[in-house]
N, C-alpha and C positions, 0 to 999 in steps of 0.2 A: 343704259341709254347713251346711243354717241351722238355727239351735238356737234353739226359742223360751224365752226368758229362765220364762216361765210356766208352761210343758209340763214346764221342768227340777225346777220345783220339787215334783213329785209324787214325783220320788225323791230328792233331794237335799232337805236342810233349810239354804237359802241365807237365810236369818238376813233380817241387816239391807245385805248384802253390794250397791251397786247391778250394775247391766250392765256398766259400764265395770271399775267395778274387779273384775268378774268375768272379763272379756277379759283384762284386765292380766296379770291370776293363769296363765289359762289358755297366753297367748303364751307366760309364764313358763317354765312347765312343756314346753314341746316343741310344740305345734302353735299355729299364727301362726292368731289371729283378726284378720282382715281388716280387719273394721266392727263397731259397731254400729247396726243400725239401728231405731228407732221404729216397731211394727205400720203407725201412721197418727197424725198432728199430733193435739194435745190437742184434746178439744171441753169444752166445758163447758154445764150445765143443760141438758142431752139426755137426757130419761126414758122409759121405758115406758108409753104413752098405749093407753089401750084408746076403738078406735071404736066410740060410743053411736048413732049415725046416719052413713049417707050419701046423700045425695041429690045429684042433677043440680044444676049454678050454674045459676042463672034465667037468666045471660045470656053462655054461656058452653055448647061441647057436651062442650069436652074439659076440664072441671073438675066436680070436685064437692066439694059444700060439705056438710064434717065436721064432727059434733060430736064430738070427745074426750078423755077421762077420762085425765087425768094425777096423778090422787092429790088433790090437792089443792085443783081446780078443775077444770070442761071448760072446754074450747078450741075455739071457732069456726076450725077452719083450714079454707081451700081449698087444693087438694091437686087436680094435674093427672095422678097418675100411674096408668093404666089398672089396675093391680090391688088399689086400695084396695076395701074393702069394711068392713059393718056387720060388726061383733062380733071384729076383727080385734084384734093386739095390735102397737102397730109403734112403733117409733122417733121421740119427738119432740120435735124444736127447740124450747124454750117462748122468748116474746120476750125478748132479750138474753141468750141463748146466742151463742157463738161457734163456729164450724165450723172445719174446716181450710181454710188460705188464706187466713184472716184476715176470715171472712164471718161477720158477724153479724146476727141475725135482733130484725125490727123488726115491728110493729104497724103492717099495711098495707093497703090497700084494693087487692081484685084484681075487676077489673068491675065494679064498684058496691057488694061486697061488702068487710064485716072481716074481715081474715085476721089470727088471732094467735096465729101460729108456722108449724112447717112439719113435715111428714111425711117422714121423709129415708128414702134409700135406702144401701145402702153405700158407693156410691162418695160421695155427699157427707158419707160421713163420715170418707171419708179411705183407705178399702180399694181395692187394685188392683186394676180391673175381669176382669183376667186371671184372680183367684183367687174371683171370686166364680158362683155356682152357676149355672149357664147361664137355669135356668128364672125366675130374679127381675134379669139383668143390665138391664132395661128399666121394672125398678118396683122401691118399697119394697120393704123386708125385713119379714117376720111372722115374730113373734117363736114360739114355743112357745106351748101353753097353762097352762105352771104359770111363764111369767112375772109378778111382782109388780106391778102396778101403780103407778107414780110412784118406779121404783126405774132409778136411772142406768145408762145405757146400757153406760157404759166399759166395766167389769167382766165384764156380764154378756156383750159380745162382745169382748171381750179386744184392748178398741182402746187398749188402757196398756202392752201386752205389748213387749218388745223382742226383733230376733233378732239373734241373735250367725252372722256368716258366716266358718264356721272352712276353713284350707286344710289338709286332711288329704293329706296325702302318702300315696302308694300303699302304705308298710307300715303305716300306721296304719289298717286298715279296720274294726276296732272303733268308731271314732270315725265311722264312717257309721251311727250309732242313735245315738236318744235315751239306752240305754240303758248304751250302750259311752261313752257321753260321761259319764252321769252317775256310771261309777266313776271317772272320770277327773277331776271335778269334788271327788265323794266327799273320794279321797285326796288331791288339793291343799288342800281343807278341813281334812280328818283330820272326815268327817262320815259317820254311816249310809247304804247304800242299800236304799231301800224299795222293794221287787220288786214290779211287778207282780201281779194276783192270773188264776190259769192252770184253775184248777179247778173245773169243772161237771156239771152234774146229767145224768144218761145216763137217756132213752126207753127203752120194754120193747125195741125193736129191736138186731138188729148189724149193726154197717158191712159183716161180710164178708159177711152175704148181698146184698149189695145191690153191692157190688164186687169185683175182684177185679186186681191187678197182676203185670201181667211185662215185665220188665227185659232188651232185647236187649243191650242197651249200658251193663253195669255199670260200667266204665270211665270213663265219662262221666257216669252216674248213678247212685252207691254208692249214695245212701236214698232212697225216695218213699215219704212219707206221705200217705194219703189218712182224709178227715172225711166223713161223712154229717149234714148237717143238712136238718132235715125241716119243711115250714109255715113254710116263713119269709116277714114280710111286709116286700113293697120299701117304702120308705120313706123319708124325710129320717132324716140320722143325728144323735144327740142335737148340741144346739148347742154343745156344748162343744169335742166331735169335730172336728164343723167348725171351729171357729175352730183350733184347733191345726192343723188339714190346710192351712188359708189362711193361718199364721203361718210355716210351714215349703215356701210356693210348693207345696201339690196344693189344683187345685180339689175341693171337695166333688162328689159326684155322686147317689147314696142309700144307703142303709148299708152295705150289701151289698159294695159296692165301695169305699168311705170305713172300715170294716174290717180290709180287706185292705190298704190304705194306709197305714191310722195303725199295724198292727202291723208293717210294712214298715219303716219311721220308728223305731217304738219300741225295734223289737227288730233290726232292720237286716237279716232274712230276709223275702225275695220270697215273698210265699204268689199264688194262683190261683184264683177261686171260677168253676166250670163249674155252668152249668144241666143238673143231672141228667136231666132228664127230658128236652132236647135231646141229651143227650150220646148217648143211644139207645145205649146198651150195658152191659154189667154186669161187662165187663174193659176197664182202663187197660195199654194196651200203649206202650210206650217205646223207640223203636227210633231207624236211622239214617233217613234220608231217602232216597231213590230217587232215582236222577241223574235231572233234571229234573222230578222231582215241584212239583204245583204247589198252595199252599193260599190262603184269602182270610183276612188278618189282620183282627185289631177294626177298623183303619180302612179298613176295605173295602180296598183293595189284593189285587192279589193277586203270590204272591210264588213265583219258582222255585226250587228247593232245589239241592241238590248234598249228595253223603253225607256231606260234613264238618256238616251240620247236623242237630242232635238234636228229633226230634217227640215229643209227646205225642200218640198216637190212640186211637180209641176200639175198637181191630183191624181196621178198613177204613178209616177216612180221617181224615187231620191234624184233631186239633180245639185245637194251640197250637204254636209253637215254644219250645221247650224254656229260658227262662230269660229270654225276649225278650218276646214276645208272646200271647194265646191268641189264637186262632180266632171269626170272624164265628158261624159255626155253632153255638158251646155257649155265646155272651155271654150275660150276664146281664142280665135286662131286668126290668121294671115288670111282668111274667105272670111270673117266675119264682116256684117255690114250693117248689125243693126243692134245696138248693146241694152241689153235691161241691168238697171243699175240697183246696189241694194243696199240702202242703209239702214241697219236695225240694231236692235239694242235687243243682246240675249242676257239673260241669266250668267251672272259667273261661276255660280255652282254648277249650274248646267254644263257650262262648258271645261271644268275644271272636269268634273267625271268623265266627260269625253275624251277630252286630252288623256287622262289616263288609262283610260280601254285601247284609246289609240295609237299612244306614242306620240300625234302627230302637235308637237310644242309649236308654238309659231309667234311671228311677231303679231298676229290679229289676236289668237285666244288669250296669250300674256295681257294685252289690255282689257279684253274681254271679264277677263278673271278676275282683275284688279281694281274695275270698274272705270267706266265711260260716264263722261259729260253729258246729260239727258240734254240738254238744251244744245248742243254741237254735234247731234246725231244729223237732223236733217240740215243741216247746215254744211256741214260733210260731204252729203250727196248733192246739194246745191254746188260747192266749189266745184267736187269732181265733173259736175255738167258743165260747169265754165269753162273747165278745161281743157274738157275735149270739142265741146264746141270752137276753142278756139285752137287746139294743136290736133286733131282729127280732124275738124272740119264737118262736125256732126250736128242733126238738125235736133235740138232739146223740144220735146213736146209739151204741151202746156199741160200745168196739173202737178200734183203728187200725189200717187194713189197712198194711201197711207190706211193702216188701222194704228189707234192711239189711246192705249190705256195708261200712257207712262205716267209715271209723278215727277213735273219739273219744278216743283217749288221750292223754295230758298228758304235754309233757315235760315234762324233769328237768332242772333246773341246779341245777349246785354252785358256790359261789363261798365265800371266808373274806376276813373283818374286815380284816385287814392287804393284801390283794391288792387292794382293794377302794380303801386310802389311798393304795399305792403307786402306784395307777393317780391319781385326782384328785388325789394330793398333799396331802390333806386327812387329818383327827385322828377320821374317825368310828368311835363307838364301837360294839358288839355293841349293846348295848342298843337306839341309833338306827337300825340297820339292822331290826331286828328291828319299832320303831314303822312304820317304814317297808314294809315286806312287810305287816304288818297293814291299813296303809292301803291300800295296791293290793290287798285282798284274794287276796293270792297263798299259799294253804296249804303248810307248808313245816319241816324238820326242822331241830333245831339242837344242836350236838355244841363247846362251846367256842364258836371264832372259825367254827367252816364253818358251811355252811348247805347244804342240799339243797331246793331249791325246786319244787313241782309246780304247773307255770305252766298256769293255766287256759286252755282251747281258745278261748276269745274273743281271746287276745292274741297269736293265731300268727305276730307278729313276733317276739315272745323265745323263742330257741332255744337260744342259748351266753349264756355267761360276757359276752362284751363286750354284749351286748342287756341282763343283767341291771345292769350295772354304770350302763348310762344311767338305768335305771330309776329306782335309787340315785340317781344327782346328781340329776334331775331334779324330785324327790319331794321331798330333801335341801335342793336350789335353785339352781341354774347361778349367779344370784348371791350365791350363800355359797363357791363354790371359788376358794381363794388363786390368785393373779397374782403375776407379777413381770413387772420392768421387763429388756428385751435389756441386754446388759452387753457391754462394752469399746468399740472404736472405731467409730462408723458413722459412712458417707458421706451424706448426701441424696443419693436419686435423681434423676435430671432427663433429658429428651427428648432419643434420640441426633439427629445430624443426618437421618437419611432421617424421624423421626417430627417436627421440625420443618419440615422441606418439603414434609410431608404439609398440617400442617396452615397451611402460606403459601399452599397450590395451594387448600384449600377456601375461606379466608381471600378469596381472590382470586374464585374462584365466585362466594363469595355478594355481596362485591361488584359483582361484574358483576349480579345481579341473577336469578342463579337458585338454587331452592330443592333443599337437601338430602333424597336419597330415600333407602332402603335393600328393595332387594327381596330375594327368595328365591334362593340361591346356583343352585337348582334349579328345571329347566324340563320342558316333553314335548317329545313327539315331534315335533311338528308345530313348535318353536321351534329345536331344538339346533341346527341348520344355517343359523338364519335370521338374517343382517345380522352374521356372522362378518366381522371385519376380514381384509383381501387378504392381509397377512402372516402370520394363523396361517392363512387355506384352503389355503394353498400347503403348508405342512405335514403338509396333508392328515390333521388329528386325528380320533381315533377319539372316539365318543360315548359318556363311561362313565357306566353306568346302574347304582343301587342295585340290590342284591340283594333286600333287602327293602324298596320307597318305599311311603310312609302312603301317596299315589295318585298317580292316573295322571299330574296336573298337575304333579309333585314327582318327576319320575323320573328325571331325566340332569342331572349336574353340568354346569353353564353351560358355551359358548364363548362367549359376550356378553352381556351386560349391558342390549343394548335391546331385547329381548321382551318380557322384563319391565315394564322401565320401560314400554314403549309402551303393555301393558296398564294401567296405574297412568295412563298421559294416558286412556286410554278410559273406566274408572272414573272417572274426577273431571269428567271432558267431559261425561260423561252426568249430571253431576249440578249441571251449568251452570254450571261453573268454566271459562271459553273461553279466559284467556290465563293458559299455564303453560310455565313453565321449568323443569326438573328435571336436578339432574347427579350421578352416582351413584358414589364411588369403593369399587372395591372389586375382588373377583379373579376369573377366571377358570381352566379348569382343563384343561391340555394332555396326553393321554397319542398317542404313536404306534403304539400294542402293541396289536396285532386283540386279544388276552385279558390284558386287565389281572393284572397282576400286581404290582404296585408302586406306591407314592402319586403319583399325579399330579404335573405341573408346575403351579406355581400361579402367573401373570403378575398383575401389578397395573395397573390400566387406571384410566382416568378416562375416564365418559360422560355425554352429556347429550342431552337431547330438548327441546325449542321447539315453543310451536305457538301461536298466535293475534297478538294487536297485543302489539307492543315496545316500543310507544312511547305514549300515550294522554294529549292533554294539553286535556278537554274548553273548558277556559275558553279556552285557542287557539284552537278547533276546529283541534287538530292530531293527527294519530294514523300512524304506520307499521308496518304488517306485517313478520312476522318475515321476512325471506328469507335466500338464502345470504351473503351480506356481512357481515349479524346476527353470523351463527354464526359464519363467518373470523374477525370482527373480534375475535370474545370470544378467539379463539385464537392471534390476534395477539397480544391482549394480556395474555394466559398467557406466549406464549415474551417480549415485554418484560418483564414482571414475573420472570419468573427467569433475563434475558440468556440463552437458549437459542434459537440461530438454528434458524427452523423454513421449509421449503416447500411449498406446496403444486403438486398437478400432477393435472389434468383426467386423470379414469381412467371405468372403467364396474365398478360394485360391484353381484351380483347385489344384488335388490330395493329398489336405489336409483333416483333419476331419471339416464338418462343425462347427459344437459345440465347437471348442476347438483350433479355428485358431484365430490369433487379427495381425491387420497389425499396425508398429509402425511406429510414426511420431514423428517429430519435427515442433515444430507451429503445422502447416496446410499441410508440406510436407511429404509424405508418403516415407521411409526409407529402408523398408523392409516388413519382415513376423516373424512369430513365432507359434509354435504350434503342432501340433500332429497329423502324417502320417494319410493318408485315410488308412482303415482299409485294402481293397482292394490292395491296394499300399504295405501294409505291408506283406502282404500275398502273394504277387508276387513275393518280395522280401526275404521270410522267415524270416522276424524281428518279435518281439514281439514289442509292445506298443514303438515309439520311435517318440521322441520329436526334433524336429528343428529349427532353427533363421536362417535366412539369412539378412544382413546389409549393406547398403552403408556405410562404410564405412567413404568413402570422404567425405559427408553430415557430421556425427561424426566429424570428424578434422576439419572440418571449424567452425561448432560451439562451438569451443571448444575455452577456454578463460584463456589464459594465464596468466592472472593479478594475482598475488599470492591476499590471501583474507586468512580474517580468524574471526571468532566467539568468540565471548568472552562465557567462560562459565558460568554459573548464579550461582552464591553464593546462590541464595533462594530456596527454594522448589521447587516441582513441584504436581501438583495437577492433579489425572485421574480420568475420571468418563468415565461411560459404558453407550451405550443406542443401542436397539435393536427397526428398526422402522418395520411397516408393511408397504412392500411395492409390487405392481401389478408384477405380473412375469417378467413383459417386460423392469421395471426399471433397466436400468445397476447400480450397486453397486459401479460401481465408477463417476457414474456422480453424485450419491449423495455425497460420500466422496471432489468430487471437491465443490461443494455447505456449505460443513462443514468446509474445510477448507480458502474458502471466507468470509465468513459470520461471521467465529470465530476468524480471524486476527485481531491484530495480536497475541494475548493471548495463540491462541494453536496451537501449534508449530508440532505436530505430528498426523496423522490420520492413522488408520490402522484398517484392517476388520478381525476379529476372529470368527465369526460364522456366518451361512446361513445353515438355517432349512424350511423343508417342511414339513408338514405332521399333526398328530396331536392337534388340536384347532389352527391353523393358517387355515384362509380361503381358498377353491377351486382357484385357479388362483391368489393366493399371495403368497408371500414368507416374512420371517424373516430376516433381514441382523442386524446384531450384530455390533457395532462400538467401538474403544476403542480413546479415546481423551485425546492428554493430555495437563493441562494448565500451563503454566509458564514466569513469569514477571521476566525480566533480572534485574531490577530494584529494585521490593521490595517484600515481603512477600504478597500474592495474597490471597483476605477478601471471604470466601463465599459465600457474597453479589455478589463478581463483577463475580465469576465464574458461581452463579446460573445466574443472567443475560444475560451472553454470552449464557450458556447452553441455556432457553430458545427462544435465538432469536435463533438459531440455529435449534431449535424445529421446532421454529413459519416457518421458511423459509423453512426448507426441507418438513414439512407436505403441506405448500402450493405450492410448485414448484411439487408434487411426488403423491399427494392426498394421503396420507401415514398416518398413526396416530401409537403412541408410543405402544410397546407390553409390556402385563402389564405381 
């Protein structure tokens, strides 16, 4: 909710008090204000100039050269902005004014001509173009005709004003009005509230001839009040209007509907002004909606119903949805002349289902849903006829056609003095509770230490004893209730082992050089099944879906981790971020039960997704692309980083690439996956070439062994030799390297593969794998002798396990 610091003060007498320390107050008291922020940056010696002349620049089509009357001089200015004219009253920069942004205005020659000053418009004085009135976004602002001549701009458009953006929690919906705010204000002061004025002059006419109401759906719509106003003329609404509607985010539009805005704001009830005389009828009918009925909303749309949705018609066709929108058919335009006004009180369930068939959020359904003031509904439509009767110029007909099934009754709470301390643990007395109920203006009986309190209908969060009792501290002051310090022995807390091997395994991530995501535990349909690791599909999990999901994208508790993330590389891709690492730790969610009946199994995984260069080193001109070795190696150096022996082993994982997928174990247990999207997959998803792991996790931290350990480093040499064998295509390159480093223990300590050739004098159907080995004795200086030895048993066992023979 934004609260304009200046709007407040019409009902609040806010002293000498500034914004901040007003926020401070109000955080104080129960609802957190966010921010302050400034309508627009200070301007300074910006007046109201009236144009004495405008004519064409002599050298120049799209300027023209003003004379204007700023009080105390005219001002030659040229001014390029298409809607200046003679006799206008506008906004002007006099030289050595300052703007926002830090622009100040000089005595300048524009074409050959003296310009001294400048014509502004609102955005250059600082207002957001979003909020300002469609018809002037593209030129100057004209002021009124009873503005004063050489009288400062600031004030007179409330460019000093501040808005306070308060987070009103769902039971506070009082605090969605200016007015629900400014009791709240009020009693944190201990200051009067000055009401609005609701009261006007009734035409020889009556409303009920001219209307008439019935209500299918009381249920959903206990009151509907209906106004007759007659000769009303469209028009800009007083500028005061406006500026309060553009300090609280609503664009102005002309009165008529800036009206029904600002008493919306004021009073925090949704009113509707229908063009009568389109509305082509003389009864307001209230019904359900007809499955599949279809009507056209104010933004031309058109929208299909279903019975869970509440219409306003005119007895044959939709002319609004009931709490949401009105209808293209009865809008209110520039020819309208005779307003039907509509204050009612829907359902907020009703209107919450709407809203969600619709899309269409608004500032009317938000309170609608949150709940309205039953006793400040017709009171609503009273101000807004005051209104207009007096900024239209419209004639209010006597009556309010109304039907009224509502409940405006007031509870009752009872609470006493002493129940009141024993709860805050505080010394307050009768007397202070008693200032305090006066302050929140809560009428209320008093017997001793009890109280019987009749909680006004605006506050329909206080029902019981413990609502009033907050009331109490808060009123009282959260920082005025005694403390104490815990008493006897405490331990400090600190992180068990599985929450520090959490965070060694991220630790180790972002070292390797990828970046921390967190997605949505929840995916759809089209994900739940997709890029599941081999060892939970074989489990063959069931896909458990909310009962109630906010939407369709948010509907089934994950089996993995990379749908999401893949959408988050496609988001960022698209916004020309090309080389991203991302790795996600978090959980997944296993049930086997065709009908859920029990909380899920929740596995802990670590994932990650890769895609564009690795490597990027322009002053080298050196750069490498991710590929699968990328991605092993990071997970190499996971299982060294937590001595956790890991393998991998060539598999086929739907929607991965055949070639280029390997699932990893520990022992003999299958862990996860690793490797690089099906091409197909990537193409779906507009990625280039992008590389993936997904991990149990849990499996990880179990075998993982805590006993500190450590290697002595060898004082002697060490000794490498190369050997490159021929071996059949089908041989894996690392079941030989397991064979080298069996056969060669314990002497060499390191195996590692640098080259695999095909092609030229290697045979059809073999390949070349390249081996580098290296020998070393912790002990003593290593002979030759003992190294050629090892080498050749090493020969002798991989040629006969592989049928392989040495490439010369």
């Amino acid at each position: 909710m934004l609260v304009s610091f200046n709007w407040l003060k019409n009902y609040v007498d806010l002293g000498d008090i500034t914004p901040e320390e007003l926020a401070e107050k109000i955080t104080k008291s129960g609802i957190e204000v966010e921010g302050v922020e400034y309508f627009a940056e200070e301007s300074t010696n910006v007046v109201v100039g009236y144009v004495v002349s405008c004519e064409k620049h002599p050298n120049a089509d799209k300027l023209n050269l003003c004379q204007v009357d700023v009080g105390d001089e005219t001002l030659q200015i040229v001014c390029g902005a298409p809607n200046v004219a003679e006799g206008q009253k506008v906004a002007v920069a006099k030289p050595g004014a300052k703007l926002p942004g830090g622009f100040k205005i000089k005595k300048v020659k524009l074409r050959g001509i003296e310009s001294n000053g400048m014509i502004c418009s609102l955005q250059e004085l600082g207002v957001d173009e979003k909020y300002i009135p469609t018809d002037i976004t593209d030129g100057i602002f004209v002021f009124p005709e009873d503005a004063v001549v050489g009288e400062s701009v600031v004030s007179l458009l409330n460019l000093n004003d501040a808005i306070l953006d308060l987070d009103v929690l769902a039971n506070r919906a009082d605090a969605l009005s200016m007015l629900g705010v400014a009791y709240d204000v009020a009693a944190i002061l201990n200051k009067e509230v000055n009401l609005p004025e609701e009261e006007y002059s009734t035409s020889e006419g009556k409303t009920e001839d001219y209307i008439a109401i019935e209500v299918e759906a009381p249920e959903l719509n206990p009151y509907y009040g209906a106004f007759i106003i007659q000769d009303v003329e469209i028009k800009p609404s007083p500028l005061w209007m406006r500026n309060y509607l553009m300090a609280v985010g609503v664009r102005p539009i002309n009165n008529v509907v800036d009206i029904t805005n600002y008493v919306l704001m004021e009073y925090g009830q949704p009113l509707h002004a229908f063009d009568y005389d389109r509305f082509s009828s003389e009864k307001i009918v209230v019904r359900r909606a007809n499955e599949g009925e279809t009507m056209v909303t104010l933004d031309d749309q058109e929208r299909t119903l279903t019975t869970e949705q509440l219409l306003i018609t005119n007895g044959k066709v939709p002319t609004a949805l009931a709490g949401v929108m009105g209808g293209a058919n009865t809008e209110v335009t520039s020819e309208t002349k005779n307003v039907l006004l509509e204050a009612a009180y829907f359902d907020g369930g009703s209107v919450r289902k709407t809203v969600k068939a619709t899309g269409l959020r608004s500032e009317s359904s938000t309170r609608f849903e949150k709940g309205v003031d039953p006793n400040r509904v017709k009171k609503a439509g009273m101000r807004a006829s005051y209104l207009l009767q007096k900024y239209a110029n419209g004639k209010v007909l006597s009556g309010v056609v109304e039907f009224d099934e509502l409940d405006k009754s007031e509870k009752v709470v009872t609470m006493e003095t002493s129940a009141i301390n024993a709860k805050l643990g505080t010394e307050i007395t009768s007397e202070e509770i008693v200032n305090i109920l006066n302050r929140l203006q809560f009428p209320f009986t008093q017997d001793g230490e009890a109280f019987t309190i009749q909680v006004p209908t605006r506050r329909g969060d206080v029902t019981i004893f413990e609502d009033m009792l907050e009331e109490v501290a808060r009123i009282y002051g959260y920082d005025k209730l005694p403390y104490t310090l815990p008493e006897g022995s405490n331990q400090a807390g600190r992180l068990t082992e599985k929450q520090l091997l959490k965070r060694k395994v991220k630790q180790y991530m972002q070292s390797a050089g990828l970046s921390e995501i967190l997605t949505y535990s929840l995916t759809n349909e089209k994900n739940i099944n997709r890029l599941v690791s081999p060892e939970i599909s074989k489990q063959n999990p069931t896909p458990i879906n909310l009962a109630m999901p906010m939407s369709e994208d948010h509907k089934y508790l994950r089996l993995s981790m990379l749908p999401e993330m893949l959408g988050t590389l496609t988001y960022n891709l698209a916004r020309n971020q090309s080389n991203l690492a991302y790795y996600e730790m978090g959980s997944v969610f296993i049930s086997n039960e065709q009908k859920i009946s029990k909380q899920p199994k929740e596995l802990l995984r670590i994932a990650g997704a890769i895609t564009g260069k690795w490597l990027e080193q322009s002053w080298q001109q050196e750069e490498k692309e991710v590929d699968f070795f990328v991605v092993k190696g990071i997970l190499e150096g996971l299982s060294d980083y937590l001595k956790v022996s890991i393998s991998f082993h060539q598999a086929k994982v739907d929607n991965m690439h055949p070639g280029r997928t390997a699932v990893v174990k520990i022992q003999d247990k299958t862990i996860g996956f690793v490797g690089q999207l099906h091409p197909s997959l990537q193409k779906e998803l507009d990625l280039k070439d992008t590389y993936v792991f997904d991990l149990n996790l849990e499996e990880i931290l179990d075998a993982y062994d805590g006993e500190p350990s450590f290697e002595e480093i060898s004082k002697y040499p060490s000794v490498a030799r190369d050997i490159a064998f021929i071996l059949d295509n089908d041989v894996l390159a690392g079941d030989v390297k397991t064979v080298i480093e069996e056969v060669g223990a314990p002497l060499v300590k390191q195996v590692s593969i640098f080259d695999v050739y095909e092609g030229e004098n290697v045979p059809d159907g073999k390949k070349s794998v390249a081996y580098s080995l290296l020998y070393q004795d912790p002990h003593k200086t290593l002979l030759d002798d003992e190294v050629e030895a090892s080498f050749e048993k090493i020969v002798e066992a991989v040629n006969n396990k592989f049928n392989s023979y040495i490439r010369s």
